[in-house]
BAPA-924414 format. One line per field, with one value per residue (C-alpha): residue number from 1; z, x, y. Coordinates in steps of 0.1 Angstrom, whole numbers. Each point is the difference from the previous one (the first is absolute). Layout:
BEGIN
nr	c(NUM  ...)
Z	c(Z  ...)
X	c(X  ...)
Y	c(Y  ...)
***
This chain:
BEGIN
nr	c(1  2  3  4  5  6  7  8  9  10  11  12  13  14  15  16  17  18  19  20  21  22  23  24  25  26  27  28  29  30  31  32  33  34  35  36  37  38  39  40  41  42  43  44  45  46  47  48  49  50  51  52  53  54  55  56  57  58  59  60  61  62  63  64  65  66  67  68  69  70  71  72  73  74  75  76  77  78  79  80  81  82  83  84  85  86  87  88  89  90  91  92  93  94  95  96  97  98  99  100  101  102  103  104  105  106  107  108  109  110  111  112  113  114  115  116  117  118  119  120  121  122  123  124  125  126  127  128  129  130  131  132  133  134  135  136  137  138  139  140  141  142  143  144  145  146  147  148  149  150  151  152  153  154  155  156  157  158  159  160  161  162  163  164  165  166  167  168  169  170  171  172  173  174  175  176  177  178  179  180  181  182  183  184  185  186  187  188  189  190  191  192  193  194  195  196  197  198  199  200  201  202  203  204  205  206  207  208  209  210  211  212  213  214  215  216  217  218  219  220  221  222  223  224  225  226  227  228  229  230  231  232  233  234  235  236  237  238  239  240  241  242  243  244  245  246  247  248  249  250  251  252  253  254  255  256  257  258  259  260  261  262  263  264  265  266  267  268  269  270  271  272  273  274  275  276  277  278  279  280  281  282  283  284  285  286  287  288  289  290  291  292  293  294  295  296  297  298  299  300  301  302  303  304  305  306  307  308  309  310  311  312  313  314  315  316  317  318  319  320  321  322  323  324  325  326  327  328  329  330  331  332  333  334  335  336  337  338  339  340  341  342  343  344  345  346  347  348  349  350  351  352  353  354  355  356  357  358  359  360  361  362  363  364  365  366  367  368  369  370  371  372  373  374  375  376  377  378  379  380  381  382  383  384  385  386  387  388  389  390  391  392  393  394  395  396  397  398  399  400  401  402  403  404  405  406  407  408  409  410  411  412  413  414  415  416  417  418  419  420  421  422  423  424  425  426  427  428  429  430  431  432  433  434  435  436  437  438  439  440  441  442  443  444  445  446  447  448  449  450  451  452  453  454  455  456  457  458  459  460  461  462  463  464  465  466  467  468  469  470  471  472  473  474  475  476  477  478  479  480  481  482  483  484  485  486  487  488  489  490  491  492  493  494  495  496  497  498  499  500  501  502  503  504  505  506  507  508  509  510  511  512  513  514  515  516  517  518  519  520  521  522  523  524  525  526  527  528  529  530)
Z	c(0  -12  -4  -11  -13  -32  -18  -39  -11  2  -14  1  34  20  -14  36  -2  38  -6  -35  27  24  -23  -18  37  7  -37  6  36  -4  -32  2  37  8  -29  16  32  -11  -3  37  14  -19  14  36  -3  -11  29  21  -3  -8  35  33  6  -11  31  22  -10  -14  30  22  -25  3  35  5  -26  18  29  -20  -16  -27  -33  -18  25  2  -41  1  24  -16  -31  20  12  -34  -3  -27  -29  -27  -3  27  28  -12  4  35  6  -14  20  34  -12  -1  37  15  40  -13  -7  26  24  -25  -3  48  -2  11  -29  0  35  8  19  -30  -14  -39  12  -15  -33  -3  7  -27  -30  12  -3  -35  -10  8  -18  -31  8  2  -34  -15  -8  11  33  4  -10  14  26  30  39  6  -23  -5  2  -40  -14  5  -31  -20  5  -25  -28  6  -16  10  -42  -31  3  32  -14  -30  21  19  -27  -25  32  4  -35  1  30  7  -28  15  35  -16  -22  37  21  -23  -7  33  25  -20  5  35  4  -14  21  31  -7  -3  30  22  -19  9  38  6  -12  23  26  -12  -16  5  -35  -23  -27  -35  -28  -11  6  37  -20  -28  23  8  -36  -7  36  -10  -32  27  23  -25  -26  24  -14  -33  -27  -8  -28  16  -15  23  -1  16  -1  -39  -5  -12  -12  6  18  11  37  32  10  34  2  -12  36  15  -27  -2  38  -5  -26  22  28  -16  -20  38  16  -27  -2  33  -5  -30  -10  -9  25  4  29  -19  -28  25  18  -31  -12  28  4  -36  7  26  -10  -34  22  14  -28  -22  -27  13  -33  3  -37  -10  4  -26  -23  1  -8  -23  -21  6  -13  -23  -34  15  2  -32  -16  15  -10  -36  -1  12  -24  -25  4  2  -31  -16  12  -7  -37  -1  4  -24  30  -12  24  31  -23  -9  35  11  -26  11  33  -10  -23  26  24  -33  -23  -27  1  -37  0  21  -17  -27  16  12  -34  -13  28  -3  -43  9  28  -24  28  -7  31  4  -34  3  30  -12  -33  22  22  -29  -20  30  7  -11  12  -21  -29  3  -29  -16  21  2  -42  -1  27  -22  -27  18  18  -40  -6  0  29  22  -19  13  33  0  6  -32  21  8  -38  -9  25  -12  -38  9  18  -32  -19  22  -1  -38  -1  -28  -14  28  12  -31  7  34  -13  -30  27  16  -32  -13  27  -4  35  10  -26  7  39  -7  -25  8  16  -33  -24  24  -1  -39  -1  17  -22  -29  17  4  -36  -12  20  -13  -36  -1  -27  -7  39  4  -26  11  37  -19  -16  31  14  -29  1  34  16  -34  24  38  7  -3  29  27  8  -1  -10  -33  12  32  6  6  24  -5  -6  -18  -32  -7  12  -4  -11  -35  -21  -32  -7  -6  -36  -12  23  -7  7  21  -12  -3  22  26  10  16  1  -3  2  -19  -34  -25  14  -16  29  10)
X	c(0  14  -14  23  -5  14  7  9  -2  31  15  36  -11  -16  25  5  36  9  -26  24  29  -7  -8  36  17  -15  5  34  3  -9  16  34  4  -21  12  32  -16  -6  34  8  -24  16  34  -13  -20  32  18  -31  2  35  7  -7  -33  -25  14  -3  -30  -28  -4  -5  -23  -21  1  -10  -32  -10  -7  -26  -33  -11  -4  30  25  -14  2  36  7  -16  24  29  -6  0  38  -4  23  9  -26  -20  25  10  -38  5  30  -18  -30  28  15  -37  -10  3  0  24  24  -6  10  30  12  -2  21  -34  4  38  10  36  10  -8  26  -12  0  30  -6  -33  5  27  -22  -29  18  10  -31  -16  27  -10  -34  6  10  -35  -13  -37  14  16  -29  -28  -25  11  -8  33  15  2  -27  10  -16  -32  7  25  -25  -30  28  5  -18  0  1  -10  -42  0  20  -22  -35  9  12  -29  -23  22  -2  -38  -6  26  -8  -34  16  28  -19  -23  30  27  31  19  -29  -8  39  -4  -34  13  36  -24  -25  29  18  -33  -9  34  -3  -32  16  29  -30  -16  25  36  10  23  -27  8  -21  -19  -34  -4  4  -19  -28  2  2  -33  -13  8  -18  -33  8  9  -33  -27  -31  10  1  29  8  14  8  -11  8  -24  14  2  -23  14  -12  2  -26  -6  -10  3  37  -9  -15  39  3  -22  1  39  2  -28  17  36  -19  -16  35  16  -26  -2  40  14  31  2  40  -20  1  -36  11  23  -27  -28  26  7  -33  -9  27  -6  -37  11  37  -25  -29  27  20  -31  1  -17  -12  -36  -2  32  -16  -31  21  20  -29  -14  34  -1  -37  5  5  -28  -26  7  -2  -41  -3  13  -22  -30  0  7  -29  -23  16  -7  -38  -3  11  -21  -28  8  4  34  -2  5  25  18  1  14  28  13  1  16  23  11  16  16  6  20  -27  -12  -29  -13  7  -11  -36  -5  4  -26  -26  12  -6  -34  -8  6  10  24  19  2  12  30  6  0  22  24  9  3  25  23  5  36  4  18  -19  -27  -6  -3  -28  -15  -1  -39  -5  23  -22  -30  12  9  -41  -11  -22  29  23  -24  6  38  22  25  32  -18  -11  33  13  -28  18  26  -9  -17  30  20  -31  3  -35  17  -34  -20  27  3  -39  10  25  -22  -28  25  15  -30  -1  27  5  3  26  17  1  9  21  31  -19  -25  31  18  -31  0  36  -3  -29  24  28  -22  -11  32  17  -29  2  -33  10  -34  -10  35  -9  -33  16  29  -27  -16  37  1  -33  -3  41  15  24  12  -14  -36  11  -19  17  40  23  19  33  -11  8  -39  -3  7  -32  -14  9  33  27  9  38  9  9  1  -32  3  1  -32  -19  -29  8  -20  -9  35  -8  -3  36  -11  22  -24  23  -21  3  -22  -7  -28  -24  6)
Y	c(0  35  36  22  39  9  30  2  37  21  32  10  21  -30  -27  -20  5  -11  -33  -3  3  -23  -25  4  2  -32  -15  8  -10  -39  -3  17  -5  -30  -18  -11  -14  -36  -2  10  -17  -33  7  5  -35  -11  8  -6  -41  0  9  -12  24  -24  -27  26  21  -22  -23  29  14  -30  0  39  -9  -30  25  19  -6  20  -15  18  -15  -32  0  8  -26  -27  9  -1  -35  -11  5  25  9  24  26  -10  -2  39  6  -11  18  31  -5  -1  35  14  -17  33  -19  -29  26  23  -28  -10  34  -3  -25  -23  -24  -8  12  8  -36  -22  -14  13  36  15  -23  12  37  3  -23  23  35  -10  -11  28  19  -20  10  39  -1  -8  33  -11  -9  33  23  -20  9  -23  5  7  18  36  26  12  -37  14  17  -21  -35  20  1  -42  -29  -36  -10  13  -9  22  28  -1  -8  37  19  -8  11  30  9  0  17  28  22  6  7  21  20  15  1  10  -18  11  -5  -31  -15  10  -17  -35  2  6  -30  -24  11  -1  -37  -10  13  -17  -35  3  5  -33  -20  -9  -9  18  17  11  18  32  -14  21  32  -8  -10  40  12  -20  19  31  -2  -13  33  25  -8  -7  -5  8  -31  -9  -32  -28  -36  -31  -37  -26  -35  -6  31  36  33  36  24  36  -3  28  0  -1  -34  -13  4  -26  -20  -3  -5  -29  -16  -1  -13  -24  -13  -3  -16  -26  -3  4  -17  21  16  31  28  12  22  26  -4  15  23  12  9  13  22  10  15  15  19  9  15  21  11  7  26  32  5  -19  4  -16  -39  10  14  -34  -21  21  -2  -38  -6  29  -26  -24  31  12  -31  -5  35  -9  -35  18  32  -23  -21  33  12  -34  -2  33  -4  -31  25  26  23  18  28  -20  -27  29  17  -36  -4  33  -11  -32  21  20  -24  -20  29  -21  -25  -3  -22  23  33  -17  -8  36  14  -23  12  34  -4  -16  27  27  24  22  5  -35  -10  25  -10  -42  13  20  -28  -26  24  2  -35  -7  -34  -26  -12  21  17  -35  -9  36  3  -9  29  24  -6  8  31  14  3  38  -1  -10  21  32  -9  -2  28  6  -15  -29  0  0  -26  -24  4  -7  -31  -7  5  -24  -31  6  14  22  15  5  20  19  2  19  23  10  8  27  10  13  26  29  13  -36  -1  30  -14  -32  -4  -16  -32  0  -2  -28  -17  2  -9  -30  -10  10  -24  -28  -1  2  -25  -24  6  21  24  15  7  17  17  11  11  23  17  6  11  22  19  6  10  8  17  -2  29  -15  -28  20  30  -20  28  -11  -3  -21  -35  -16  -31  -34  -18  -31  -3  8  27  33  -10  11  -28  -13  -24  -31  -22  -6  23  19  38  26  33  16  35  -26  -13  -33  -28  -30  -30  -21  -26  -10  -41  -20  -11  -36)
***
């Protein structure tokens, strides 16, 4: 059983850097300075049973556990009758090191006193035993009862093999964001150092083995995220046995629930290697150092749930205006179909089917405001490929009636589009329309004449002598000279725009010329269409 709250939306603001950190400290920990440890353990069980400690320990072992009654000692004894070996008899041995009273009493002198004859063998096997020992970096850094106050700290950064550094850091990864996005990154590295050192304190109360692992303070990051939220939903995943799934539920009830769950696991496991003490010290130490070090900004938690839920929100917004633009074009009702693909258009601007849709409704609606409005936002969309899949619309928006409602740049951007879908006559259709009116001429000039240039260049890079023809005579008539190109002074170097440059150079072989007061250079030859 396993709830555990997750968070998955970041920016480059609320990355969880110090989560990201702990997670490489303790990557790097257990597998850089862990790594080696199987190796000095092996050469301390070497020595162990290659001296004389196991003739002088083990039966006195056996005789201290034959004194007690609860089932962990009554388990090791019955494997040390069996005359263990290998791996098992180190198990035993190991199980002797962590018998806090055993070696209290050894450590008095109780176990191998001073007048037996073994004494001086013993003590000098033992002291370089435990010499071997010291040089296993677990041993060293581990949380023991008697070693130093500073393993409080160094036992969260330890794991007992790679399943439990990988069980804590997955958890760790899931549920510090959340805490250290409401705390902030120092409070929130605070608030984790100060639930494993209180999960670690309330073992030692409990417990006289040596403990190792993350789990007390990740306990408290999965606390904090209880304290700090409240009754706000958060997401959280859950496992049930061989059942697992996500939810959003009140991040207070983690709280109970969790504290339920870790009852229920030590009741039902008793015996159990995992420390369910520093898991509830932890967590509860977590609620509480989070209650404390709250943000004072009450707003702060809503505005990181509302970035969290922000995609899943838009995308029920999205799937329910689109299915009331849908019904409402089902029913020929284009005002409201069009007031929805604007809306939908909005939150996806580049979205073509549905710029697309909204000019249909606005064509069918026959309202002005919204038509310009439904041509304006299809012209602007510049995303890849999309003026191959928006050439049906072009050739719509080049009908008078939506010509009428288009201001003259937009005119001219929809030629141009036009120009660059190959929709070479209605565009010629469009630039006629403005052609025919002199001040629009006179004002617009330049971007008319690049418009009929790149008409011109198509044609003539196609072969199409008798269009290119039919565009330089256009050229001709209507800017027989720069000065007509809107008000560009003669001498003046006019922009670069679609088709072609302002660059004097000699044309091309083969090419069809332009009206000669017009220095062009239109880069283009005279290639049969394929």
């Amino acid at each position: 059983m396993l709830i555990i709250p997750y968070q998955t939306k970041f920016t480059a603001r609320s990355l969880p850097l110090v989560t990201l950190a702990l997670i490489v400290i303790n990557a790097l920990v257990y597998f850089a300075f862990q790594s080696g440890d199987r190796q000095a353990y092996r050469r301390a069980a070497e020595y162990y049973f290659s001296s004389q400690l196991p003739a002088i320990e083990l039966p006195r072992y056996a005789a201290a556990l034959e004194r007690r009654s609860d089932r962990k000692s009554l388990r090791v004894l019955r494997a040390l009758r069996t005359q263990p070996q290998n791996d098992e008899a180190w198990a035993i041995v190991t199980a002797m090191q962590h018998d806090r009273e055993f070696m209290q009493d050894m450590k008095a002198g109780a176990v191998v006193p001073s007048a037996d004859p073994a004494r001086a063998v013993w003590r000098e096997q033992r002291t370089r035993f435990e010499a071997l020992l010291q040089q296993v970096f677990t041993e060293r850094f581990a949380l023991d009862p008697d070693g130093r106050w500073w393993t409080l700290l160094t036992y969260q950064f330890l794991h007992g093999n790679a399943m439990h550094w990988f069980g804590n850091m997955l958890v760790l990864l899931l549920a510090g964001p959340f805490a250290e996005a409401a705390l902030g990154r120092v409070r929130f590295l605070a608030a984790y150092l100060i639930s494993g050192v209180c999960a670690g304190a309330l073992h030692l109360l409990v417990s006289g083995q040596t403990l190792v692992g993350a789990s007390g303070a990740v306990s408290g990051a999965m606390a904090m995220v209880a304290a700090l939220y409240g009754l706000r939903k958060v997401p959280v995943f859950y496992w049930l046995f061989v059942y697992f799934n996500t939810a959003r539920v009140p991040a207070l009830l983690l709280l109970p629930v969790w504290l339920a769950i870790e009852a229920v696991q030590w009741a039902l496991s008793p015996e159990s290697r995992v420390a369910y003490t520093a898991h509830i010290g932890g967590f509860l130490a977590g609620a509480l150092t989070a209650w404390v070090l709250k943000p004072r900004d009450a707003g702060k938690i809503d505005r990181i749930l509302d970035e969290q839920f922000a995609d899943e929100r838009r995308s029920t917004r999205q799937s329910t205006l689109l299915q009331e633009a849908q019904h409402a074009a089902a029913r020929l009702d284009t005002r409201r179909a069009a007031r929805a693909y604007a809306q939908l258009l909005t939150d996806d601007p580049g979205n073509i089917a549905y710029a697309t849709a909204y000019f249909n409704m606005a064509l069918l609606g026959r309202n002005s405001e919204t038509l310009l409005d439904a041509a304006l936002r299809v012209l602007w969309i510049r995303a890849r490929g999309a003026r191959t899949e928006l050439r049906p619309v072009y050739l719509q928006m080049s009908q008078p009636h939506v010509l009428a409602v288009l201001p003259v740049d937009e005119q001219l951007r929809l030629a141009r589009r036009l120009v660059a879908a190959r929709e070479d006559a209605a565009a010629l259709r469009v630039v006629d329309r403005l052609l025919a009116d002199d001040t629009l001429k006179n004002l617009y000039g330049r971007q008319l004449a690049d418009c009929l240039l790149g008409l011109f260049t198509t044609y003539s890079r196609h072969g199409l002598k008798s269009q290119a023809e039919h565009v330089k005579e256009r050229l001709s008539s209507h800017f027989p000279s720069p000065e007509g190109l809107g008000g560009i002074a003669p001498n003046s170097q006019p922009p670069l725009t679609m088709g072609g440059t302002t660059r004097s150079r000699r044309p091309a072989a083969g090419t069809v010329n332009p009206p000669s007061a017009i220095d062009f250079d239109l880069d283009t030859r005279m290639n049969p269409r394929p």
